[in-house]
N, C-alpha and C positions, 0 to 999 in steps of 0.2 A: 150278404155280399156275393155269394156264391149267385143267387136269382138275377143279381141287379149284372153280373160278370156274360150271364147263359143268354139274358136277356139283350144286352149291347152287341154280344157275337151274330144272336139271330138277327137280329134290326141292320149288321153292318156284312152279314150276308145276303139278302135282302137287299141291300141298297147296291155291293159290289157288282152282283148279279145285273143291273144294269149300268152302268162307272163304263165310263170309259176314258182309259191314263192320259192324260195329255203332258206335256212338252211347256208349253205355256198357254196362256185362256187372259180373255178379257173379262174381268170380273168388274160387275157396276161402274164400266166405261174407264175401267184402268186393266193393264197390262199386267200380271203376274208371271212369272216363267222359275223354272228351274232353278238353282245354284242363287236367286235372290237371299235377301238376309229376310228373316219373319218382320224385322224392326220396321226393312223398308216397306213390307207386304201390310204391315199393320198401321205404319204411317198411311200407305196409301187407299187402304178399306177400312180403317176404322178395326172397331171390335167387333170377331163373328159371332156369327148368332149361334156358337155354338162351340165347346171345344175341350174335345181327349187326350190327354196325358196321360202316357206310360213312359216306361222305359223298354228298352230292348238289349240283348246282349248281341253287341258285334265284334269280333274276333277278342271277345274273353272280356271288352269292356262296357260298362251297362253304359246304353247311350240315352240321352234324354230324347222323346218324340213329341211332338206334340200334331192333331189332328187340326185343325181351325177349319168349321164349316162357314161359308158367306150364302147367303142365299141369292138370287137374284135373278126373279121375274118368277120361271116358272121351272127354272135348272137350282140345284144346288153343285155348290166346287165344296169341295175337300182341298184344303195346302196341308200337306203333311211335310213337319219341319223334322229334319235330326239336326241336334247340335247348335241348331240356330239359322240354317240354312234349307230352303226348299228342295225336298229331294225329288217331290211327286205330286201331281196336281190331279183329281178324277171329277167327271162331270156326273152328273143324273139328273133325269125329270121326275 
């Protein structure tokens, strides 16, 4: 567990290392932005091709996260959900 833990941190420093945060992004010719629900993000791409769940603690309560990668073309987006709502959106080639 510990390998598969070292191994995700390297691969998503790596990836961060080129990300850049966006606001909102057209993903596979739909709109995503910030403050969306994942419900609506997931109605409207479907399931990604990819996707991290932890939790995190934000002032003392474990919040749920979840990472959902879409791919598309030759960029990948990252929506990263707290609570059920889009907090942060990152792009990379």
């Amino acid at each position: 567990m510990k390998k598969l833990l070292i191994a995700t941190a390297l691969i998503s420093a790596f990836t961060f290392a080129n990300a850049t945060d966006l606001t909102g992004a057209t993903i596979k010719g739909e709109r995503v932005n910030k403050g969306q629900s994942y419900g609506a993000v997931a109605a409207k791409l479907g399931q990604p091709d990819s996707v991290y769940d932890y939790t995190k603690n934000i002032g003392g309560k474990e919040t749920p996260v979840r990472e959902a990668t879409y791919v598309d073309g030759s960029k990948s987006y990252t929506v990263v959900v707290e609570n059920g709502q889009v907090v942060n959106i990152r792009s990379a080639r």
